[in-house]
TORKELUM-256924 format. One record per residue (C-alpha): x, y, z; residue in three letters. Coordinates in steps of 0.5 Angstrom, whole numbers, plus 500, padded with zeros to 3 digits. Layout:
N
XYZala;...
***
This chain:
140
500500500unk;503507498unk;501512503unk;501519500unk;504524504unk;499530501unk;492529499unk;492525492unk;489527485unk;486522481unk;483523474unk;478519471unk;479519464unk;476516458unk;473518450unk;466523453unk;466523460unk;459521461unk;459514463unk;465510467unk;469517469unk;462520471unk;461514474unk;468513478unk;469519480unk;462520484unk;465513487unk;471516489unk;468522492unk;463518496unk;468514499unk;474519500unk;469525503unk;474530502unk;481526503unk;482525495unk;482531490unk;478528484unk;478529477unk;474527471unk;475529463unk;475526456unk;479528450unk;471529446unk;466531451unk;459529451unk;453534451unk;450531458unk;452524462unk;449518460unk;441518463unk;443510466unk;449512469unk;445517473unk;440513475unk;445507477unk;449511481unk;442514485unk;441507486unk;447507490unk;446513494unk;450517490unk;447523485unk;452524479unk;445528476unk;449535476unk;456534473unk;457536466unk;463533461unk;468535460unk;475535457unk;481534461unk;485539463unk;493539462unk;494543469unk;489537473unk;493532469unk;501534471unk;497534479unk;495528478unk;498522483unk;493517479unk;491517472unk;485512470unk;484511464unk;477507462unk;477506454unk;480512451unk;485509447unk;490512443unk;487519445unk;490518452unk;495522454unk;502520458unk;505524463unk;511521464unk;513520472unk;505518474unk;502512475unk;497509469unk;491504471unk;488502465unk;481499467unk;478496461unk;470496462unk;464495457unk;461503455unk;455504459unk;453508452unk;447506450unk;445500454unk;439498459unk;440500467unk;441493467unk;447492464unk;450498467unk;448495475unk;454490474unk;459496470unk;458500476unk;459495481unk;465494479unk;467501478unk;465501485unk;470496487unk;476498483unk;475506486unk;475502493unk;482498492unk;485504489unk;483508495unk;486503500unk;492503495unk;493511497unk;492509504unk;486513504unk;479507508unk;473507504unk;468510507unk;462505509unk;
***
């Protein structure tokens, strides 16, 4: 386990950052409170984040309903401790000196509320084991 000696940057990246990144990044925020700064981008944003993983989220408590995509920034990408990535291939960018993820995840677009309960339970799971990576404990 790495312990960071700040309060850590994550960023949650993929292609329009209205499903998985939303869907990390409300996770993380869930269960980090204020102990980890969270970003979230994609290299070609969407127009709004994905109705069904608004609502599998709310499922679970957490209200991604607010958040609007975005692409990432340069700035939040060189402050970040993790880089995620979720799918945005090639147009992921690499900053060397940082810790890459990749997690491979179906894409929540277009798919019924039912294929994105598993796909957020795992999102879910993964957010927890970074955070006990960071040595920050998961809020129950």
């Amino acid at each position: 386990m790495a312990v960071m000696p700040h309060r850590p940057v994550v960023a949650f990246l993929c292609v329009h950052n209205a499903g998985r990144s939303q869907m990390a990044a409300g996770w993380m925020r869930h269960l980090a409170d204020d102990r980890v700064e969270v970003a979230s981008g994609g290299s070609d944003p969407a127009a709004e984040v994905n109705p069904a993983a608004v609502a599998a989220m709310a499922e679970v408590g957490i209200d991604i309903a607010g958040e609007r995509p975005a692409r990432w920034t340069e700035e939040t990408l060189r402050r970040a401790d993790v880089i995620v990535t979720m799918g945005c291939g090639d147009a992921c960018p690499v900053y060397p000196g940082k810790r890459y993820l990749d997690w491979e995840l179906p894409d929540p677009a277009g798919r019924p509320l039912e294929e994105v309960r598993p796909i957020r339970d795992e999102i879910g799971r993964r957010v927890r084991e970074l955070l006990v990576e960071l040595g920050v404990e998961p809020r129950a």
